[in-house]
VOBA-1610 file (N, C-alpha, C; in pm, whole numbers, padded with zeros to 5 digits, always signed):
BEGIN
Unk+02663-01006-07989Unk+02679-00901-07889Unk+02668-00961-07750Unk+02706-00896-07655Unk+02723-00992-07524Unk+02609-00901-07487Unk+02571-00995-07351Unk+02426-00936-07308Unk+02422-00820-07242Unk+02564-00809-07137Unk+02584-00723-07083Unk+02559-00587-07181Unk+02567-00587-07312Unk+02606-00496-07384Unk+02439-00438-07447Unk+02414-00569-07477Unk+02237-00525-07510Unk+02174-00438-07394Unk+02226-00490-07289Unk+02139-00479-07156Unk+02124-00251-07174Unk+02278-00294-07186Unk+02304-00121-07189Unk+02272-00021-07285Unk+02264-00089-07397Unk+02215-00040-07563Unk+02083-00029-07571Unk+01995-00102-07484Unk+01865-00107-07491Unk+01803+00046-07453Unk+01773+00124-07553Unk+01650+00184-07502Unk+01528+00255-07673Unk+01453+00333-07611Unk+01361+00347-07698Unk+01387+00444-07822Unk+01402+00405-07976Unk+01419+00488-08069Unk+01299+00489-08102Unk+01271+00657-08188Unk+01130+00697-08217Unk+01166+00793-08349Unk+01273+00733-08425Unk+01307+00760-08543Unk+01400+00640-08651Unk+01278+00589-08741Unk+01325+00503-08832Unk+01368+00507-08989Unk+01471+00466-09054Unk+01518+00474-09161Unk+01338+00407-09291Unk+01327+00465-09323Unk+01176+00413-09405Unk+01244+00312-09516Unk+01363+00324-09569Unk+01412+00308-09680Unk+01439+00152-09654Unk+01495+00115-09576Unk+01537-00024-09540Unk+01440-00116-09438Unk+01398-00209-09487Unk+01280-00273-09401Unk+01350-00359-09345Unk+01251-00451-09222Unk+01354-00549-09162Unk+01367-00671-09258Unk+01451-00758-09259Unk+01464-00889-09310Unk+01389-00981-09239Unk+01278-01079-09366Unk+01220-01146-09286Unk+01269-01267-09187Unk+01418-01285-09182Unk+01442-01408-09075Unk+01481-01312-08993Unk+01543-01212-08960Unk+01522-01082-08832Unk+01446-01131-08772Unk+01306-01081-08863Unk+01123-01044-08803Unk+01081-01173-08718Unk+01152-01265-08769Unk+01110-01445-08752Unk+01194-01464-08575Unk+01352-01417-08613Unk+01373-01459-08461Unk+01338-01323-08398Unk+01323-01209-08378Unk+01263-01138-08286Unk+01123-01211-08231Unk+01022-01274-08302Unk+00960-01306-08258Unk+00944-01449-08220Unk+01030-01511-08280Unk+01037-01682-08186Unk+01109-01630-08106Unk+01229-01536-08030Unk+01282-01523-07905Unk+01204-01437-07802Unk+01095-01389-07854Unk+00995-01341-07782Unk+00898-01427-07684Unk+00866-01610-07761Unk+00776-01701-07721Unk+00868-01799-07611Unk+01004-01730-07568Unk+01080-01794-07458Unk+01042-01719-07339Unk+00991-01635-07324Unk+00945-01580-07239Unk+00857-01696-07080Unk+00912-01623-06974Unk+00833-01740-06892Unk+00699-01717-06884Unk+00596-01838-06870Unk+00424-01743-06802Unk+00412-01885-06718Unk+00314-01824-06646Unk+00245-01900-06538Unk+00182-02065-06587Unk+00240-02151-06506Unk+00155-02260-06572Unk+00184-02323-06734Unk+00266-02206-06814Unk+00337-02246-06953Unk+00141-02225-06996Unk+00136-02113-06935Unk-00024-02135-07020Unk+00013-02024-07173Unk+00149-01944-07163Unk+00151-01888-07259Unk+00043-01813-07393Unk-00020-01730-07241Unk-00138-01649-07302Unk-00134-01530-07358Unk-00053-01503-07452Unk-00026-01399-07552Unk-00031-01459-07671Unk-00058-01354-07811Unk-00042-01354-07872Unk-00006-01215-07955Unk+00065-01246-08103Unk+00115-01087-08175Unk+00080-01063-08326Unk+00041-00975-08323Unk-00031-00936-08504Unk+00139-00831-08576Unk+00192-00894-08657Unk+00249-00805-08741Unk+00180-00782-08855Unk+00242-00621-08849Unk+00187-00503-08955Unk+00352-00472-09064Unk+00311-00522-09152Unk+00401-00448-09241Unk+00394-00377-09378Unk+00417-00277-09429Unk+00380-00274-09625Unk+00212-00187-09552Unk+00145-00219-09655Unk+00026-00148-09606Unk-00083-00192-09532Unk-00013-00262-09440Unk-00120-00302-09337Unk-00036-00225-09189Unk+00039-00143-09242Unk+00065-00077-09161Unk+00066+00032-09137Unk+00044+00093-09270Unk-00060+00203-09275Unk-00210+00194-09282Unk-00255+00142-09262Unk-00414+00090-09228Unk-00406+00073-09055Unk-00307+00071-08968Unk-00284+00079-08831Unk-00300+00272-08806Unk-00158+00308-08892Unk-00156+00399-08869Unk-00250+00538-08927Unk-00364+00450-09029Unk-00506+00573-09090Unk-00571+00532-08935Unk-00594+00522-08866Unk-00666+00483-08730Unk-00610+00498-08614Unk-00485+00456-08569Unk-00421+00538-08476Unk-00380+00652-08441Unk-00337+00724-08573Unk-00243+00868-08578Unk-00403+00958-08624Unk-00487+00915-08660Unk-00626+00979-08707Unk-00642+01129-08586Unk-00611+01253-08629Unk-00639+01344-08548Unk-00576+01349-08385Unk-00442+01314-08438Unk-00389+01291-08324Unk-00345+01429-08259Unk-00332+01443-08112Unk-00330+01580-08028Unk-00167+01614-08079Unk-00177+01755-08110Unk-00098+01870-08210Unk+00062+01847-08122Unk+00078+01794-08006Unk+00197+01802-07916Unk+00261+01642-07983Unk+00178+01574-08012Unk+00235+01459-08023Unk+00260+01438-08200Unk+00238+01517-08279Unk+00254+01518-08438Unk+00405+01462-08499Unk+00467+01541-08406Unk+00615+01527-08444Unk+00708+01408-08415Unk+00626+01351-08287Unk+00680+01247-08231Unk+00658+01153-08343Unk+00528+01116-08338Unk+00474+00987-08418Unk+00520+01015-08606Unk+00573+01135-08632Unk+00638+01155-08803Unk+00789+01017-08796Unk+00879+01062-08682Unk+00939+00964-08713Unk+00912+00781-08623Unk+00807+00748-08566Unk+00790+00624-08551Unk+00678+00565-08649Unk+00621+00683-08730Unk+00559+00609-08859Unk+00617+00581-08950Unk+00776+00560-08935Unk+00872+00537-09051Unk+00951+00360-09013Unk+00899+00367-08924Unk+00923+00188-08911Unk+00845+00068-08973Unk+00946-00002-09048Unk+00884-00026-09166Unk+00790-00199-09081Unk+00804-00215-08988Unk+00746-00302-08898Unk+00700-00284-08746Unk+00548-00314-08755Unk+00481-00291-08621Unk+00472-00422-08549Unk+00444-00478-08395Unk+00395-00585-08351Unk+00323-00558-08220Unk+00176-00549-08275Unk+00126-00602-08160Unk+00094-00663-08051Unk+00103-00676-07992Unk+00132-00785-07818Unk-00055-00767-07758Unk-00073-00908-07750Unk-00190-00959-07704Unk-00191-01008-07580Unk-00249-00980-07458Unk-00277-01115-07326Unk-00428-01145-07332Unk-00408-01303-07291Unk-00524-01335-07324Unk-00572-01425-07202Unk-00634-01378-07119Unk-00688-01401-06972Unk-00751-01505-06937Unk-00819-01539-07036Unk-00893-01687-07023Unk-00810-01833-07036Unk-00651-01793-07074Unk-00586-01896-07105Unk-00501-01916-06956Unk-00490-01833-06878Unk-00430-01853-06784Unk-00516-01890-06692Unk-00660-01884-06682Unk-00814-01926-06594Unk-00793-02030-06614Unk-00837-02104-06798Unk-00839-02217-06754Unk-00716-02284-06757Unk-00614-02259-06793Unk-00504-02336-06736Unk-00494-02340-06614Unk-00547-02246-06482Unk-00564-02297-06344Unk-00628-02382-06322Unk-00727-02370-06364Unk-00879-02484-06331Unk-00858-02621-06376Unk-00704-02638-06441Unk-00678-02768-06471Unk-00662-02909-06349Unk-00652-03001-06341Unk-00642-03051-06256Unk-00545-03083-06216Unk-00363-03070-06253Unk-00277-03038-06216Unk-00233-02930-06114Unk-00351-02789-06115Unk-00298-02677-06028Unk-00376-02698-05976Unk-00492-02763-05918Unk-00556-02767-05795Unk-00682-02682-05805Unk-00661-02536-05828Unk-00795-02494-05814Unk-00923-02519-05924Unk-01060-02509-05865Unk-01127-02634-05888Unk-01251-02504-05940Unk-01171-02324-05985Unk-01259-02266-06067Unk-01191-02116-06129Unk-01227-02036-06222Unk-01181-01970-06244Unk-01167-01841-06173Unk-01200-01823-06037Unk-01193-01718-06003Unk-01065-01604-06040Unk-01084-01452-06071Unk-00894-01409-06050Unk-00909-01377-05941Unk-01015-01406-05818Unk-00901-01376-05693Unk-00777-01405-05649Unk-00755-01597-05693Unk-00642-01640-05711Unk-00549-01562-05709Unk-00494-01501-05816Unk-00420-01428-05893Unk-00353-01305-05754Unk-00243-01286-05743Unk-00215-01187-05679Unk-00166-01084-05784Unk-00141-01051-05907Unk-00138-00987-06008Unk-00181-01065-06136Unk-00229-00975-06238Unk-00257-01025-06367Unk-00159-01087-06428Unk-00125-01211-06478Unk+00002-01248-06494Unk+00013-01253-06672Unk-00126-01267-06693Unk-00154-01269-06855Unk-00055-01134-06897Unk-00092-00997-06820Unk-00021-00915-06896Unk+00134-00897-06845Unk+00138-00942-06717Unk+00295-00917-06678Unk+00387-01007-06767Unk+00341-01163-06781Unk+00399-01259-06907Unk+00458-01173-07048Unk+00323-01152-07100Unk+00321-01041-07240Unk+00441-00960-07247Unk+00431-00876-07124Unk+00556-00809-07131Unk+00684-00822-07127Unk+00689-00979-07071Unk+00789-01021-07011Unk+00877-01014-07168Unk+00769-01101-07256Unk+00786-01188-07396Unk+00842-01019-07491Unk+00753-00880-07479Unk+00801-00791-07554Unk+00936-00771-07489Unk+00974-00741-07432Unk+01125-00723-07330Unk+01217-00790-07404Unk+01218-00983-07391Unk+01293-01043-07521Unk+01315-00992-07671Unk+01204-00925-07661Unk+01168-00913-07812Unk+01252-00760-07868Unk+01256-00659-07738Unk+01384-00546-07752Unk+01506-00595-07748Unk+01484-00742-07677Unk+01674-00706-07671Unk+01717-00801-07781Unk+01671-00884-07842Unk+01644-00928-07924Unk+01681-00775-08059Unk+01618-00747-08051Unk+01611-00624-08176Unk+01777-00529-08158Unk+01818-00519-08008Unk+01960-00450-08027Unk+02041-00557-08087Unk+02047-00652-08041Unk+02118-00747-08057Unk+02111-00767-08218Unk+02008-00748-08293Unk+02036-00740-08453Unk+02080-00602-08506Unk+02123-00535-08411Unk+02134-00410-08443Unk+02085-00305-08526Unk+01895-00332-08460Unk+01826-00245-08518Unk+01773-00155-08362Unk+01679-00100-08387Unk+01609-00016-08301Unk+01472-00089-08297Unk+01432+00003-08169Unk+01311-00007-08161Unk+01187+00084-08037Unk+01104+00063-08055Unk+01017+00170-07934Unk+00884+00062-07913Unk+00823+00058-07770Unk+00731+00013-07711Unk+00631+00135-07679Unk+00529+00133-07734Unk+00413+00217-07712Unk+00295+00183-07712Unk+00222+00237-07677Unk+00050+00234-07677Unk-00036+00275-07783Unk-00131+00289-07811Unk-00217+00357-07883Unk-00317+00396-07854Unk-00400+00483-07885Unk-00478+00613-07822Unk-00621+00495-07752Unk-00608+00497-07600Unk-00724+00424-07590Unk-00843+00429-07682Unk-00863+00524-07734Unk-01026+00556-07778Unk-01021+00491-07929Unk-00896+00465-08004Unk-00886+00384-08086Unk-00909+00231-08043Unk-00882+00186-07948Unk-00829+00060-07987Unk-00973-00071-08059Unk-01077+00009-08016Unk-01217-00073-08085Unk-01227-00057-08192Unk-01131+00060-08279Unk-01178+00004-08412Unk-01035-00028-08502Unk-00935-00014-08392Unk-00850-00116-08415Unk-00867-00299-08438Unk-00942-00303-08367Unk-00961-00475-08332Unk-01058-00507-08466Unk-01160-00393-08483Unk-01247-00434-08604Unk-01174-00403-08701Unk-01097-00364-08756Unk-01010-00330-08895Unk-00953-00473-08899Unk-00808-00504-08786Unk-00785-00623-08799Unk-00832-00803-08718Unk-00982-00774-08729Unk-01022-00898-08647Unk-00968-00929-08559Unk-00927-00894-08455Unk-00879-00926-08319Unk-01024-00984-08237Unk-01027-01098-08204Unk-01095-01140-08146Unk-01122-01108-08001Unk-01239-01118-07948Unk-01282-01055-07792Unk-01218-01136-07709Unk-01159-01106-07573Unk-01112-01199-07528Unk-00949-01143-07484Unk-00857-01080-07579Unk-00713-01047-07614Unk-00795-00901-07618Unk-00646-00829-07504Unk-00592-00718-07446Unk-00520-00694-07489Unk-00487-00592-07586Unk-00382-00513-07645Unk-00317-00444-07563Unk-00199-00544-07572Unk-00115-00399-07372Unk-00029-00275-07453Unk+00015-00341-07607Unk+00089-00192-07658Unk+00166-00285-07778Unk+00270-00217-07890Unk+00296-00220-07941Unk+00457-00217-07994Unk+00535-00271-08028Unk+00669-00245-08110Unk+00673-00205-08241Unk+00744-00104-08251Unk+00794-00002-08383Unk+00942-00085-08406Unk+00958-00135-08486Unk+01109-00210-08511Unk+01127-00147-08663Unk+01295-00078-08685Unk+01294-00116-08807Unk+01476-00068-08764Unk+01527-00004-08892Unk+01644+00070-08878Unk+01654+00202-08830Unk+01758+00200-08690Unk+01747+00346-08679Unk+01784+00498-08752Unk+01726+00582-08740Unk+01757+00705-08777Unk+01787+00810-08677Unk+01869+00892-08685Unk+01909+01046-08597Unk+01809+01074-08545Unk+01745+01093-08411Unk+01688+01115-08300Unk+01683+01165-08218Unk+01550+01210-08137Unk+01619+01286-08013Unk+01582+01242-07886Unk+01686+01227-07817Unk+01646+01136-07729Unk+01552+01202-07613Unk+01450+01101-07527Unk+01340+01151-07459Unk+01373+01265-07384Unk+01347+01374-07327Unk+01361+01472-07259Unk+01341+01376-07085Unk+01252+01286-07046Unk+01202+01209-06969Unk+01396+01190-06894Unk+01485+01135-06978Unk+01623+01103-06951Unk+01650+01169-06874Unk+01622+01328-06873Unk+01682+01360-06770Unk+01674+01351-06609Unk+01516+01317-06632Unk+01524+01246-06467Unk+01616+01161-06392Unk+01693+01130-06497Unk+01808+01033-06433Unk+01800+00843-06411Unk+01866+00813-06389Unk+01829+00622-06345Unk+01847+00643-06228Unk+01726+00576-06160Unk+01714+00534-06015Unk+01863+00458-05958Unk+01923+00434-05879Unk+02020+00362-05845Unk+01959+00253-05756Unk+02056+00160-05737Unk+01966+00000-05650Unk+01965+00066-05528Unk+02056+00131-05474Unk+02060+00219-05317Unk+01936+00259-05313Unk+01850+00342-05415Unk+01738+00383-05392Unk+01608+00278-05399Unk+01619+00228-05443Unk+01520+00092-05517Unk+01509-00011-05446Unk+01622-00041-05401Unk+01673-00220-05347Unk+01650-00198-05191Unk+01553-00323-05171Unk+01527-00320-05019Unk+01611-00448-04943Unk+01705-00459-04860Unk+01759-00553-04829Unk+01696-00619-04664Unk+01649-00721-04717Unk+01591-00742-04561Unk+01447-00700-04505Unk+01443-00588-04512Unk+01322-00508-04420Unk+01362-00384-04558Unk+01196-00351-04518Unk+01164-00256-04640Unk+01262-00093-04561Unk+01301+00001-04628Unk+01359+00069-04564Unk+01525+00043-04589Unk+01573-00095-04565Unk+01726-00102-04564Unk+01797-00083-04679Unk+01823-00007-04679Unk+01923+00002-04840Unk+02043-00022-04888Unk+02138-00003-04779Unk+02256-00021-04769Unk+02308-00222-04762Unk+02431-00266-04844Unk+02464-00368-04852Unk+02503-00411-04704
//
């Protein structure tokens, strides 16, 4: 598929075929084209837990657990993806990869830091990892999980202290859907967005 084409195909499905799982060399390059991702320093401070078979319902006895009555319907069809992936940043890898003696600074402060780059990286790496997924011509959705879960998320699957769960991929085959109501807000245009020069200028 040309990129231009992913670029445009890309967005969030929240209804999966249960019947057909992904193939494991799929699962393999979605996620080695995920670890091309750029980070700071190549400190490449993420990491990803896949859930599949019944370790993915052991995600979802704990996530979906008494979940609020508006959101029931949503999560019926993204609990039908027969593959989950977790996305990890992990903050201490980008500290001390500063404090190395190649980058100069001589401690871990994050004042350094003019943004968290651990999680902007992460995301960078899930982003590959959607277009990646049109491009095999499956689907997929990026979501969160209920803050108040995520501690006994980490104790179910040993996630070590340290790694920030920024959110999650639902990958599998798509199914008939409806698309977000959110759409209709429309896409921003670069006229509105794009500052040329001085903040304010919009025009080419």
């Amino acid at each position: 598929m040309e990129f231009s084409e992913v670029v445009r195909r890309r967005r969030m499905v929240r209804n999966f075929d249960p019947d057909r799982p992904v193939p494991a060399e799929v699962r393999e390059r979605i996620l080695e084209n995920g670890l091309h991702a750029p980070s700071g320093g190549f400190s490449q401070g993420w990491a990803f837990l896949t859930l599949e078979g019944d370790d993915r319902e052991r995600y979802w006895g704990i996530a979906a657990a008494d979940p609020d009555e508006k959101y029931v319907g949503w999560l019926t069809g993204l609990r039908r993806a027969p593959l989950l992936i977790l996305a990890f940043a992990h903050k201490d890898a980008y500290l001390d990869r500063y404090a190395e003696a190649d980058k100069g600074w001589t401690d871990r402060d994050e004042s350094h830091w003019t943004a968290p780059y651990w999680y902007v990286d992460t995301g960078m790496a899930v982003l590959l990892m959607l277009q990646t997924v049109v491009d095999e011509g499956l689907g997929a959705c990026f979501f969160g999980p209920p803050a108040d879960k995520v501690g006994k998320l980490y104790d179910e699957f040993g996630v070590p202290a340290g790694f920030d769960l920024i959110g999650l991929l639902a990958v599998g085959h798509r199914a008939p859907d409806r698309r977000s109501p959110s759409l209709k807000r429309g896409r921003r245009s670069t006229a509105e967005v794009v500052h040329r020069g001085h903040w304010g200028h919009h025009l080419v």
